[in-house]
N, C-alpha and C positions, 0 to 999 in steps of 0.2 A: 564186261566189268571185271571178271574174274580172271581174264586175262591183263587185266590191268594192273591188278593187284600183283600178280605172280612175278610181274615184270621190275614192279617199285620194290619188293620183300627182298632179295638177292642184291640190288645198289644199295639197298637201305643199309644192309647189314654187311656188305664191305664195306662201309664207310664207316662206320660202328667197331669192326675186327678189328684196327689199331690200338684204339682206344683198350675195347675191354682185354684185347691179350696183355698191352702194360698194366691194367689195372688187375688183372691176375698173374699176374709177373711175381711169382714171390721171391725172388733175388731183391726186386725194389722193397717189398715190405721187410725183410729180413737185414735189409742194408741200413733202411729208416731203425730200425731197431739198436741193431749192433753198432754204430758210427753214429757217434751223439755230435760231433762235428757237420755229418750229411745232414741229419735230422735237424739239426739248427737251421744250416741255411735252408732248407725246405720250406719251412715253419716260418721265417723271413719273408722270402718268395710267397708263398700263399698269402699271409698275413698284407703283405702288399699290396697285392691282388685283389683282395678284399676292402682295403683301404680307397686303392683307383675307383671301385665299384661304386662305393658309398660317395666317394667325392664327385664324381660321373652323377649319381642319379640327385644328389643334392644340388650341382650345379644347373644342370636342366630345370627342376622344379625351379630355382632363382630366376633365372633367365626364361622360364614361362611368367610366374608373377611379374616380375619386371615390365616385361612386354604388354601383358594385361594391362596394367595401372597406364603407361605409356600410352595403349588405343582407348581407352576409357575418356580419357583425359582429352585426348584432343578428339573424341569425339562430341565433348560438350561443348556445343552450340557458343554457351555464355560462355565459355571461357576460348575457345579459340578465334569468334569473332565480336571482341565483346564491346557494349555501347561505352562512351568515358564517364556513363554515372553522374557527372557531377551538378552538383547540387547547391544553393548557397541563396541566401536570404539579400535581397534589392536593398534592406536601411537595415543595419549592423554596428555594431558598436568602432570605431576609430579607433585600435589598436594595432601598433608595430607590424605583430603576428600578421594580423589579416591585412595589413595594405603589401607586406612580401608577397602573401599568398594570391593575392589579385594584382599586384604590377605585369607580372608575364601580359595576362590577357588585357590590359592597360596598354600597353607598349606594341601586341600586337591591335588595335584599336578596334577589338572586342565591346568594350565596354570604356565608360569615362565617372573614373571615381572623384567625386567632391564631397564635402563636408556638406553635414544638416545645417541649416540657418538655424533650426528652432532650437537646434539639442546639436552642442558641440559636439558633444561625447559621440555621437554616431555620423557615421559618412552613410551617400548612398551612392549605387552603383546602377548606371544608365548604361543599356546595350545599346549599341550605336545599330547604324544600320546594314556595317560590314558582319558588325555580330550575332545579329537577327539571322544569319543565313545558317550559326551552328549552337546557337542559345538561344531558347525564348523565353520572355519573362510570362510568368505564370503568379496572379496574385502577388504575393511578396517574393517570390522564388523565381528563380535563374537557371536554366533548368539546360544540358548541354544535349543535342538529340543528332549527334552522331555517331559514327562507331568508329573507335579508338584505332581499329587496323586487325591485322591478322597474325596469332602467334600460334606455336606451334612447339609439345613437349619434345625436346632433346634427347633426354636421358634422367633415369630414376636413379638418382641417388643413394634413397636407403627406404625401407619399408619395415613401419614397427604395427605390430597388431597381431591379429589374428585368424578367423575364418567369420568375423561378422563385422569389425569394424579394421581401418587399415588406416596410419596416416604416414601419410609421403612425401620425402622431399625431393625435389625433381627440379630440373633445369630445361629454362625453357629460349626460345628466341622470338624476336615478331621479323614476318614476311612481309607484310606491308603496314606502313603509318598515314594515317589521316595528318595532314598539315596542323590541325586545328587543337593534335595534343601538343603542340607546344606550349596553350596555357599553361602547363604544367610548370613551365622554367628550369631550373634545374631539373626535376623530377623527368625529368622528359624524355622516354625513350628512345632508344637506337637501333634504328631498323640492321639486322645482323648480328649485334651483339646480343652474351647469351646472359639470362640472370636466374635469379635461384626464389621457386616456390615453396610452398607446401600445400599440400590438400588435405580433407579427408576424404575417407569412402566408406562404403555402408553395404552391406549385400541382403538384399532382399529379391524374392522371387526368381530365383538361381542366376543372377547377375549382379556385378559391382553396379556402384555407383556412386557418382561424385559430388556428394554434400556441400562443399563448401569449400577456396581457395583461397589463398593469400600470397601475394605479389607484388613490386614495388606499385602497377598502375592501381589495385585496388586501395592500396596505404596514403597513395596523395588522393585519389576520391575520399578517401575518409578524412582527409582535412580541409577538405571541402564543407562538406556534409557537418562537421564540428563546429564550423563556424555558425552553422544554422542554428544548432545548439546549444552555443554560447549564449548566444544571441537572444534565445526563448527562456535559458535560464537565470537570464541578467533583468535587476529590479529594475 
């Protein structure tokens, strides 16, 4: 061992000699002095130096956060393959709004909407038996029991918060589509193209985690889900 040592102490300190003879070089300390022109641009150069550094070790941290939220994200279950949620009451009120929202699944012959006999004012909506195979009716409810497809975060946008809660906007794309989200109609995703979320996150137990998302597919499940609401809040 102690030959070991004897061996690294002599490379150690020739590779060291350059340095410390310029840094007891007093020509250079005497010149920083005397030449207020050297000593500027010195004081520039370092100053620089010092700027790369900080923007170097800021950018890293960015680009680890980034990444974090990135595998976070698409590591949730519900959100990278998630079911299409949706939700909607069998006798409803016969409004504009709600016969747009159910034509898609009309047209593809999901379901066949006709008017109440007893009560004008409300249609009711019958799943056929093409539609039995990705809706089942449950009580008054319509209930959709597949899964929407597979998506997958892109790229983090931007990141506000701090070291307990975090909220993110992020771009995402789906890798495969269920046939059966075209109920959607217009809302209707596109398998490859990319679109733009948010999430939050939360960090407990020395891990993030992903509270809650918003996304064009969860925004048409919620006007699904509205109508049911309407529906229970109408005399």
């Amino acid at each position: 061992m102690a030959c070991g040592n004897l061996a690294v102490k002599p490379l150690f300190s020739s590779r060291l000699a350059p340095i410390l003879e310029k840094l007891e070089d007093s020509s250079l300390l005497q010149r920083l002095q005397d030449d207020p022109a050297y000593r500027r641009r010195f004081l520039i150069a370092a100053g620089s130096g010092l700027l790369v550094l900080v923007l170097l070790v800021f950018w890293v941290g960015r680009v680890r956060r980034y990444a974090e939220m990135q595998r976070v994200l698409n590591a949730e279950r519900a959100f990278h393959d998630p079911a299409l949620g949706i939700m909607f009451p069998q006798i409803l009120r016969d409004t504009p709004a709600h016969r747009e929202l159910l034509e898609p699944g009309a047209s593809l012959r999901y379901w066949i909407i006709r008017p109440m006999g007893s009560d004008p004012e409300k249609m009711e909506v019958r799943v056929t038996d093409t539609g039995r195979r990705l809706f089942t009716p449950v009580g008054n409810q319509v209930l959709a029991t597949f899964k929407a497809g597979v998506r997958e975060v892109t790229r983090i946008l931007s990141i506000d918060g701090g070291d307990q809660t975090r909220e993110v906007r992020f771009r995402y794309r789906w890798t495969e589509l269920h046939p059966g989200v075209a109920v959607l109609g217009d809302s209707t995703p596109e398998s490859g193209q990319e679109y733009e979320g948010e999430a939050l996150f939360f960090y407990e137990n020395e891990q993030w985690r992903a509270l809650r998302w918003t996304t064009p597919l969860e925004d048409s499940i919620a006007r699904f889900r509205e109508m049911g609401a309407l529906t229970t809040q109408a005399p």
